[in-house]
C-alpha positions as CSV (number, residue, x, y, z in Angstrom):
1,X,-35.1,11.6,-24.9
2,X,-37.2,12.1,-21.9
3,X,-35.2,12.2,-18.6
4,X,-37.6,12.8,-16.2
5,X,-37.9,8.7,-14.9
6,X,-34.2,9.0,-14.6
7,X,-34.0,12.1,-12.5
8,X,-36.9,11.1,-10.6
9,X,-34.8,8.2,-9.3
10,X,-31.6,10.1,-9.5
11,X,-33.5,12.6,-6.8
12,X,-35.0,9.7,-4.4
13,X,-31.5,8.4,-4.2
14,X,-29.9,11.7,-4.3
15,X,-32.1,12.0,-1.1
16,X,-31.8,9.0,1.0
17,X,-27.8,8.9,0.0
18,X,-27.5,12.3,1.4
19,X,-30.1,11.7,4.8
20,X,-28.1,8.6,5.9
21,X,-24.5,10.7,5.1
22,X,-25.8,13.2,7.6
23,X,-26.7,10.6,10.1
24,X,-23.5,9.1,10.0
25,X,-21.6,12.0,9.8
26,X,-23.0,13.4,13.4
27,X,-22.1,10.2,14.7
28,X,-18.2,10.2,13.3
29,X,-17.9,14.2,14.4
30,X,-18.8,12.6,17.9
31,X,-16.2,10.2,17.7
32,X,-13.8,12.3,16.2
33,X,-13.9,14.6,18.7
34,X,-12.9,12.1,21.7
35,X,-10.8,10.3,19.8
36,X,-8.6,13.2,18.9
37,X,-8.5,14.2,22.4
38,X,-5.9,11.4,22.7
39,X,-4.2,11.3,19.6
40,X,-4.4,15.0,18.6
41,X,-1.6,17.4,20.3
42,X,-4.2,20.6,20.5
43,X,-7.2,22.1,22.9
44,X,-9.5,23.1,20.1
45,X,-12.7,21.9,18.9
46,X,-12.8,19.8,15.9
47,X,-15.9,20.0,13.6
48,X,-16.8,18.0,10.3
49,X,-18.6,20.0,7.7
50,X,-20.4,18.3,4.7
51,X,-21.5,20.0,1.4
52,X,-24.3,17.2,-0.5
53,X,-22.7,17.6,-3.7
54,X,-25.6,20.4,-4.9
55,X,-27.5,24.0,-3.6
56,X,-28.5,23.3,-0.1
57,X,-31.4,25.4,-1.1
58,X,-32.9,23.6,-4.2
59,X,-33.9,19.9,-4.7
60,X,-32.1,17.9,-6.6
61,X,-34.8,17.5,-8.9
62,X,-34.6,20.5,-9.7
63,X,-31.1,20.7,-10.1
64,X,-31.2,18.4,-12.5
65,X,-33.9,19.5,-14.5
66,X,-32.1,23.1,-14.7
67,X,-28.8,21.8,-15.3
68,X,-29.7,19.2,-18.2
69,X,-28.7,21.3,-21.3
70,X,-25.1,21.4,-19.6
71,X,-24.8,17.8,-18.4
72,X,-26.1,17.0,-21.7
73,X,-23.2,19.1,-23.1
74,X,-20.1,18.1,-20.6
75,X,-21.2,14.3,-20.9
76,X,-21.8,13.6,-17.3
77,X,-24.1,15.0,-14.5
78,X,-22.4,17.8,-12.6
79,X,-24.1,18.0,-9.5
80,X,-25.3,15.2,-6.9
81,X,-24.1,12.9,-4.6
82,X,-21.0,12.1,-6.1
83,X,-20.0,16.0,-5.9
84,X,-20.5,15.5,-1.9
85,X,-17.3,16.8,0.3
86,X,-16.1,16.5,4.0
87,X,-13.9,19.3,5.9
88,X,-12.4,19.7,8.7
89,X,-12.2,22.4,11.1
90,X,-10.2,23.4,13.9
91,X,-11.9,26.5,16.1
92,X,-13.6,27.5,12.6
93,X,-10.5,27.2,10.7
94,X,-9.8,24.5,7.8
95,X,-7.8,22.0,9.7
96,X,-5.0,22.0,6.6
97,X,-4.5,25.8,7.6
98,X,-4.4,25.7,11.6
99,X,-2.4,22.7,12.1
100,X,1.1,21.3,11.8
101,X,1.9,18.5,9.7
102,X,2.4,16.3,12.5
103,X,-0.5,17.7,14.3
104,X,-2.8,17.1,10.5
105,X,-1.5,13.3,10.3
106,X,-2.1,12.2,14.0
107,X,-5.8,14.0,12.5
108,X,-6.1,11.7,9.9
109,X,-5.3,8.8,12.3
110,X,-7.9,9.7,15.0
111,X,-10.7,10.0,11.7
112,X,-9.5,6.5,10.9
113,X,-10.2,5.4,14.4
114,X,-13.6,7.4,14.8
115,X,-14.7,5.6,11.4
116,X,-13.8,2.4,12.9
117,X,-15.7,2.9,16.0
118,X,-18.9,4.5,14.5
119,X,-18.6,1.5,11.8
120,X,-18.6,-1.1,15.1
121,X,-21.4,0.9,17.1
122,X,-23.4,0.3,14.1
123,X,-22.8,-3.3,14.1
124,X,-20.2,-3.5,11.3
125,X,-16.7,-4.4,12.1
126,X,-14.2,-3.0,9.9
127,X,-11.0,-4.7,9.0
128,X,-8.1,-2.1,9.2
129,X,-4.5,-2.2,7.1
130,X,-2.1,-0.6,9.0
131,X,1.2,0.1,7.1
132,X,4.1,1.7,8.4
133,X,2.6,4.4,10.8
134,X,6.3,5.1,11.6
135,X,6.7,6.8,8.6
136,X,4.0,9.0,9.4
137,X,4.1,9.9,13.5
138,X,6.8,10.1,16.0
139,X,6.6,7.2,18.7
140,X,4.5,9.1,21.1
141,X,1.7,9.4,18.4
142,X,2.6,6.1,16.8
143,X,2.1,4.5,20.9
144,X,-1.4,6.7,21.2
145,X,-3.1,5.1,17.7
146,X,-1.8,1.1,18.2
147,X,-3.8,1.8,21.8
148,X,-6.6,3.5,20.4
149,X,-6.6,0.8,17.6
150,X,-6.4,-2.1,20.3
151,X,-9.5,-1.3,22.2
């Protein structure tokens, strides 16, 4: 079977998915960092990193056209978009290994709040379930994201 249509259209996708994911992304790290000033307990500086899911180096044309023989073998394509990742960093460090538990989940609450607000400056207007954020932060935190959420 040829594949060469496929992964031609695999890579233009491959490309445009990855191009507006970097786009967005700068505009959630922004957010994310003053949104965490208020819900996030530290003085560090908070960074996103994204890996695209395949070599930084290569095209994913390529990729794919080196890596057929094992795709073809494993049943699925192993590299691409859908391999893509997000991190978080504290000061350089991975945020799961510089912060406390309390400190990761008022983290996760401030991301939530800078996707919402990079979703509305881009004229799309999220609808958010909140459920039982006592469970998760103390009333202090719990006060900062109902604010944060209300604005």
């Amino acid at each position: 079977m040829d594949y060469d249509p496929w992964h031609k259209e695999m890579a233009i996708t491959a490309d445009a998915l990855d191009a507006m994911r970097q786009k967005h992304l700068k505009a959630l790290a922004d957010n994310l960092r003053e949104c965490a000033e208020g819900l996030v307990s530290i003085d560090a500086y908070i960074e996103l990193r994204y890996q695209r899911g395949w070599d930084k180096n290569q095209e994913y044309l390529s990729v794919l056209n080196n890596n057929i023989e094992k795709d073809l073998h494993r049943g699925f394509t192993g590299t691409g978009p859908h391999r893509a990742d997000i991190s978080v960093f504290v000061d350089g460090v991975l945020a799961k290994e510089r912060l406390s538990r309390g400190q990761q989940k008022a983290l996760v609450a401030a991301l939530v709040v800078a996707q919402a607000k990079t979703l509305i400056d881009n004229a799309v207007v999220p609808i958010l379930l909140v459920d039982d954020l006592y469970a998760e932060l103390d009333n202090n935190h719990t006060s900062r994201v109902c604010a944060a959420l209300a604005c």
